[in-house]
N, C-alpha and C positions, 0 to 999 in steps of 0.2 A: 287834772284827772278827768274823764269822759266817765258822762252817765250816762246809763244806758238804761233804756227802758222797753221789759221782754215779760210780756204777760201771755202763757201758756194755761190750757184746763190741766186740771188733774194730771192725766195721762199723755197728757202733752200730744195727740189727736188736733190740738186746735190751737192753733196761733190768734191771740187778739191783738198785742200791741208788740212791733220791735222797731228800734233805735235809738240814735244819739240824740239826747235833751241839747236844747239852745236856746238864745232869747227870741231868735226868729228862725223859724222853722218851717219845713217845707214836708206836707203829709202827701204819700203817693196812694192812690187806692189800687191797688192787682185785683186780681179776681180771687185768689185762691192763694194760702202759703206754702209753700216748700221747707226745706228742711232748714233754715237758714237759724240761727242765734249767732248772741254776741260773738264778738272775736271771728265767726266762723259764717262768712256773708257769702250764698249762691251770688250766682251771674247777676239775679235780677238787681237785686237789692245794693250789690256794689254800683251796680251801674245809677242806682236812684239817688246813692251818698255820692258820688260823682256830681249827679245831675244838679242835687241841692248846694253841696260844695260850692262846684264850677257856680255859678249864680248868684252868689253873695247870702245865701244863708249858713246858718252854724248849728243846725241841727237837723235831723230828717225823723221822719216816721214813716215805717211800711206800714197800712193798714190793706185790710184787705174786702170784696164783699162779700167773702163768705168764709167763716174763721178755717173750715177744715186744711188739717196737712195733706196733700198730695202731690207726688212730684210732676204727675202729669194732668191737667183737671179733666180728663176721661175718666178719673177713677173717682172723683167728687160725687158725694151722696147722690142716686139717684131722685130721692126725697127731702125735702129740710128737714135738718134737724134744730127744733125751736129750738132747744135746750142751750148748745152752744151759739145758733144766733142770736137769743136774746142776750147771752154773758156777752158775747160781743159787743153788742150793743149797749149795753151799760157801761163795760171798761171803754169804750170810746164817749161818752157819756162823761167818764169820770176822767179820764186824763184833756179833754178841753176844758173842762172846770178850771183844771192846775195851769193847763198853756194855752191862753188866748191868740199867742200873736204868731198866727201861721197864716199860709196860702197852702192850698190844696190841688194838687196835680191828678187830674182824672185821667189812668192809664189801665184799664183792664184789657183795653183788645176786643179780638170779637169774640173771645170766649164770653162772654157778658149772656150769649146767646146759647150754651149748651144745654143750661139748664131753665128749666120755667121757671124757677124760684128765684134765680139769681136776680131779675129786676125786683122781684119785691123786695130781698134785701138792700138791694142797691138804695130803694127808697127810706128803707130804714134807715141807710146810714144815713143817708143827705139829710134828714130828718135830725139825727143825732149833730151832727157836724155843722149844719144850719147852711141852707140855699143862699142868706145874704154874705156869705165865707166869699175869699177870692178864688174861686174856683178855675184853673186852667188847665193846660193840655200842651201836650208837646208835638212838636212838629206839623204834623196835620192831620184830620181827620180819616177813618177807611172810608172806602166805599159808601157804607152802609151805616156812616156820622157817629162812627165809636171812636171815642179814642185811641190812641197804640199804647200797646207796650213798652214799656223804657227799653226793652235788650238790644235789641238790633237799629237804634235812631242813633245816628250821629250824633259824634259828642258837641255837634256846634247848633245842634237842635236848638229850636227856639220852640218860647212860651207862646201860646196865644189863651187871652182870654174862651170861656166855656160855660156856658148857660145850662148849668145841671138842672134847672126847674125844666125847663123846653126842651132839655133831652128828656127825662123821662116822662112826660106828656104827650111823647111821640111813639105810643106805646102802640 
């Protein structure tokens, strides 16, 4: 039987935690969630359970850096809002407590850049999720040394290691 682990706020506005539990586990960061739950997986998030699949893990986690729902991130707070980044931040907090044994797939894109806020939560989560994690990336960096997005990368994409401390240092 598959467990599935789907931590929404209240009003379901904000996604903190969605996917299938494993013993090794592969966490993707996006920027921002869409309307995705169990059973009922967007583009991106099939393609991230592909990604982890195809690669020899038995589990995935979408997390994101910034919890809010929106299906296009033009429509993301203009402002943070603490409230759900800090529950964010605690539900990812709390579910590494429970599953140690992941690698972590840094894929926002360059939406990373629309909003000001967005690196400082970025840093919160790297903070929560720990810098000495195996952090990597797929395919290859943009331009401007973000990582990509899972949706449009080939499925024969490859990992490459990703030094989350020295990226955001390069602020």
């Amino acid at each position: 039987m598959i467990k599935w682990t789907y931590i929404t706020n209240e009003d379901n506005s904000a996604r903190y935690t969605l996917g299938k539990l494993g013993s090794k586990m592969l966490f993707f960061v996006g920027i921002n969630p869409s309307t995705a739950r169990p059973d009922d997986l967007d583009r991106t998030v099939a393609r991230v359970e592909n990604f982890a699949f195809n690669n020899g893990y038995d589990g995935w986690l979408m997390l994101n850096v910034y919890p809010q729902r929106a299906t296009n991130p033009k429509d993301m707070h203009l402002e943070i809002n603490t409230k759900i980044h800090q529950e964010h931040i605690e539900q990812v907090k709390q579910f590494i407590k429970e599953h140690e044994n992941f690698d972590i797939c840094a894929a926002w894109g360059t939406e990373i850049d629309r909003r000001t806020y967005l690196k400082d939560c970025l840093k919160d989560l790297a903070e929560a999720i720990g810098y000495d994690k195996n952090w990597i990336y797929l395919h290859e960096l943009t331009k401007y040394n973000h990582p990509r997005h899972p949706l449009y990368l080939p499925s024969s994409a490859k990992f490459s290691k990703f030094n989350i401390k020295e990226y955001l240092s390069n602020d």
